[in-house]
matplotlib code that plots the C-alpha trace (Angstrom):
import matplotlib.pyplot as plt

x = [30.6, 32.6, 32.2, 28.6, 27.3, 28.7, 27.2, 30.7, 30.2, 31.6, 29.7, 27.7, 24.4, 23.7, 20.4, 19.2, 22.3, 22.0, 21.8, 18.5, 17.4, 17.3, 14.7, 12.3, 12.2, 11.3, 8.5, 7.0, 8.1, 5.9, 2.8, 3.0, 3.2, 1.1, -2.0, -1.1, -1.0, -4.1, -6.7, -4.4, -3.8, -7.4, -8.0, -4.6, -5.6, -2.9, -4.0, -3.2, -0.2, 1.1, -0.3, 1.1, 4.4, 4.3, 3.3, 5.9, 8.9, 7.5, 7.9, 11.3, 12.4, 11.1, 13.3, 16.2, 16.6, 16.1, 18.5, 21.0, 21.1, 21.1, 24.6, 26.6, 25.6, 23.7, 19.8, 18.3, 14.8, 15.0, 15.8, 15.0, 11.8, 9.2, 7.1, 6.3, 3.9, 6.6, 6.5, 2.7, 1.7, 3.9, 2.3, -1.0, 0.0, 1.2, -2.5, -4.2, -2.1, -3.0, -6.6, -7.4, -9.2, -11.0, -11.0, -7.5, -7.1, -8.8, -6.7, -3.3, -3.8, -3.3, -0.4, 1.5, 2.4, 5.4, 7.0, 6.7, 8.3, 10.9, 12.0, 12.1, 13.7, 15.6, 17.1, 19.8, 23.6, 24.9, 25.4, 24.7, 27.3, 25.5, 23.2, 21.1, 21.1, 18.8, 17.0, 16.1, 14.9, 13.3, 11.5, 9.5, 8.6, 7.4, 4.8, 3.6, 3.2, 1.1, -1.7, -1.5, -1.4, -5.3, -6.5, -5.9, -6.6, -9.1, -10.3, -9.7, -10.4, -10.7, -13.2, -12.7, -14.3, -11.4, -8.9, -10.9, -10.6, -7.0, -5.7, -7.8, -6.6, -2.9, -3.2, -4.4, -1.7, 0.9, -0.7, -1.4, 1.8, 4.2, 5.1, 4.8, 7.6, 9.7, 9.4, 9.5, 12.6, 14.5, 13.5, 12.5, 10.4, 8.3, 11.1, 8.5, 11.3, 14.1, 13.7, 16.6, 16.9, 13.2, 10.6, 10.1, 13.2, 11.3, 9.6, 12.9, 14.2, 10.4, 10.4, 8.9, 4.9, 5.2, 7.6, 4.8, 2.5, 3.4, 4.5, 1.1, -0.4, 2.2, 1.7, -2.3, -2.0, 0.4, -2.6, -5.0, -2.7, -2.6, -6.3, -5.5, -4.6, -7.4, -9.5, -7.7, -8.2, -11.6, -11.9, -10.2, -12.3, -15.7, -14.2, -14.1]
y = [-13.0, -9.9, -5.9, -4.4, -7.9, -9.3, -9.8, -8.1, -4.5, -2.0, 1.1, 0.6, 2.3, 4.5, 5.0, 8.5, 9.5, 11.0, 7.7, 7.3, 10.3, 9.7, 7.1, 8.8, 11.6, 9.5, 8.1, 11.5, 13.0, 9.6, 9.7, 13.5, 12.7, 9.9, 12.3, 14.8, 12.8, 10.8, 12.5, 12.9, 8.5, 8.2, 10.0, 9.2, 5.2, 3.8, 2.7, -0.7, -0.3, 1.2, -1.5, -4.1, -2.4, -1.7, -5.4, -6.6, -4.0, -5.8, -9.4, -8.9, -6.9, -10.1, -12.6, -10.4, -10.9, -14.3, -15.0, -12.2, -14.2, -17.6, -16.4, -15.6, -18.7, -17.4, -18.7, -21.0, -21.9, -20.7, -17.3, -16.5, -17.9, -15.3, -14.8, -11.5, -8.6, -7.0, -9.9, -10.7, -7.0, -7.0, -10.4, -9.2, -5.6, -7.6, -9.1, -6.3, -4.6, -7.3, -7.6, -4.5, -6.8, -4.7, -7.3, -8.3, -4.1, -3.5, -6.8, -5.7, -2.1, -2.0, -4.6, -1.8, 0.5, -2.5, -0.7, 2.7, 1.6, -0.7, 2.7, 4.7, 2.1, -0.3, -3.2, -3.3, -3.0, -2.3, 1.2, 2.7, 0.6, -2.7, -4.2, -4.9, -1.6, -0.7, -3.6, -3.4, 0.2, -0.4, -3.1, -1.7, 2.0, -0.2, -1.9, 0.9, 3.1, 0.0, 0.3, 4.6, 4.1, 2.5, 4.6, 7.6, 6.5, 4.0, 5.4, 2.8, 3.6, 1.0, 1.4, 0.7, -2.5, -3.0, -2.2, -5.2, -7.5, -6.9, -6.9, -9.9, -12.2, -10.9, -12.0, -14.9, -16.1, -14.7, -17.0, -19.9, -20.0, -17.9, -18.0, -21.8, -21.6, -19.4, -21.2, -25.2, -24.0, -20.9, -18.4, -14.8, -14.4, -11.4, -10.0, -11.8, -13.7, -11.2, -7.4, -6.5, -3.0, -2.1, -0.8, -4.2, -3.1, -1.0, -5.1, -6.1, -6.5, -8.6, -12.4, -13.9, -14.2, -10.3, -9.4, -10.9, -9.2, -5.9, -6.7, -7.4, -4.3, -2.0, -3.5, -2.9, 0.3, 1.4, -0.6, 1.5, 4.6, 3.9, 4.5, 8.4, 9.0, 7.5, 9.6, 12.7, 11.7, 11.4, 15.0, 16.1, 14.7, 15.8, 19.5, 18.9]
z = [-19.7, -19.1, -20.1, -20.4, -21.2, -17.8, -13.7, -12.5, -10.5, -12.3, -11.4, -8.2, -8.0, -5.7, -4.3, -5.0, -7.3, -10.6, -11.9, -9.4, -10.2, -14.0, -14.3, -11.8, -14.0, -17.0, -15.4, -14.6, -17.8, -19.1, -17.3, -18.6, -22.4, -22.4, -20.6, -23.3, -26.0, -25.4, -27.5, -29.8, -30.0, -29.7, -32.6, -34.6, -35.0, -34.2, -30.8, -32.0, -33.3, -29.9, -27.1, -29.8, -29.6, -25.9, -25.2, -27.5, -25.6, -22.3, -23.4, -25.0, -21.5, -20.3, -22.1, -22.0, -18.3, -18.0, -21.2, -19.7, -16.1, -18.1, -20.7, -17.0, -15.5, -12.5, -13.5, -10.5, -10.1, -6.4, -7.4, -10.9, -11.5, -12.2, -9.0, -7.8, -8.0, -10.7, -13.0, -12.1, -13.2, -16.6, -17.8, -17.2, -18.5, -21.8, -21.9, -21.5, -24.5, -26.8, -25.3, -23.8, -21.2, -18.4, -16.1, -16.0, -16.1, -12.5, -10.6, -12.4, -11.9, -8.1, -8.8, -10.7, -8.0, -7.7, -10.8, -9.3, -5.9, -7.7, -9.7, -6.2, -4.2, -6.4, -4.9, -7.8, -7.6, -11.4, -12.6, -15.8, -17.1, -17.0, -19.2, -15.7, -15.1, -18.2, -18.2, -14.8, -14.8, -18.6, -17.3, -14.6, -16.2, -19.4, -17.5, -15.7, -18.6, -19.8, -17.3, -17.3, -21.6, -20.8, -17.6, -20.2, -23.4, -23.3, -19.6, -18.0, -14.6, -11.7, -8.7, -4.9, -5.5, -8.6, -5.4, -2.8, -5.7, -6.4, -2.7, -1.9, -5.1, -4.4, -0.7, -1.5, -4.1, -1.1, 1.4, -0.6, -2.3, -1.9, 1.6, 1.3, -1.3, 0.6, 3.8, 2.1, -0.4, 1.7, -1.4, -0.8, -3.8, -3.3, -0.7, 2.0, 3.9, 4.3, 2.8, 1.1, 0.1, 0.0, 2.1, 4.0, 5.8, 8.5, 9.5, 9.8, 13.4, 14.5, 14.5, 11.1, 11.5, 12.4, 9.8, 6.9, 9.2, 8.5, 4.7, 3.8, 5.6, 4.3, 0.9, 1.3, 2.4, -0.7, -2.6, -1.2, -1.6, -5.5, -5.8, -5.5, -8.5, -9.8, -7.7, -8.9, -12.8, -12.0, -10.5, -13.7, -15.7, -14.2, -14.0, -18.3]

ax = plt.figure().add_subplot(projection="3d")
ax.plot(x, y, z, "-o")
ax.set_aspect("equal")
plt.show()
């Protein structure tokens, strides 16, 4: 495929360019309305009608990739399949909007902070005049919105213990699988082989063992740094 629809480079993004800056401000400018707004959905009744809608903008972000990637011929199973803390967190933010499970909440919440990162450092090439572009940004602000829509309106808020469960079942599903995959097929699902253009990149230059090493502590501690806001919110809330 060619034009908007297409995989060529038209206009490259550039990392911290208005184009950057763009998205980061909707996800601020997000968080802010839906805090705002909450009373106002909790009594409006349509709180329903919202996670349905939410849930069903995540699941055709979802397909829209996959069908996107498949229509320019690029769609492998060693790169494309759906295996990492991004997609992880949007399937179980979709759950949660049609369930408004509590226990899927407190594991996916911690997974989240994937979206924010992915929107500060995105590991994408295509400029605003891509279809990737879009999608790419679109699909990790609607997820995140997901888990702030119930830690505001439905006060959902996870505990430290939410946090242990959460780092614990992702380490294990990293460990167990995912670096098996990675090693046995050459993928780098979960950027835990080679880091591309995120954060990974400071692990870089040490052989293998140590570069996962310090992937899974740097990926605990931003874990453990996501609980702030929660911590905040609580403060908030007691001052009320």
């Amino acid at each position: 495929m060619t034009g908007f629809f297409g995989d060529t480079v038209g206009i490259e993004f550039v990392t911290w360019g208005i184009y950057h800056w763009i998205p980061l401000f909707l996800v601020v400018t997000g968080v802010i309305v839906i805090y705002l707004l909450k009373d106002k959905i909790k009594a409006s009744g349509y709180d329903k009608r919202i996670r349905y809608t939410l849930g069903t903008l995540g699941i055709i972000s979802e397909l829209s990739l996959h069908l996107w990637i498949i229509l320019n011929g690029n769609w492998t199973i060693q790169h494309n399949l759906p295996i990492g803390v991004c997609a992880f967190s949007m399937y179980l933010g979709i759950y949660i909007m049609f369930t408004k499970n509590w226990k899927v909440f407190e594991i996916g919440y911690f997974w989240a902070i994937g979206g924010v990162l992915s929107v500060v450092f995105p590991d994408i090439l295509y400029g605003p005049d891509n279809f990737r572009y879009y999608n790419f940004l679109f699909l990790h602000m609607i997820f995140f919105f997901m888990y702030m829509y119930m830690m505001f309106v439905h006060d959902y808020v996870p505990t430290f213990k939410s946090f242990k469960k959460s780092f614990l079942l992702l380490l294990a599903i990293v460990l167990v699988f995912i670096v098996p995959v990675n090693l046995i097929f050459g993928t780098n699902f979960m950027y835990l082989l080679e880091p591309g253009d995120t954060p990974f990149v400071i692990f870089a230059n040490p052989s293998y063992p140590l570069y996962l090493i310090g992937c899974i502590l740097l990926s605990m501690a931003g874990m453990a740094l996501w609980y702030s806001p929660v911590a905040i919110y609580n403060k908030i809330k007691a001052k009320k």
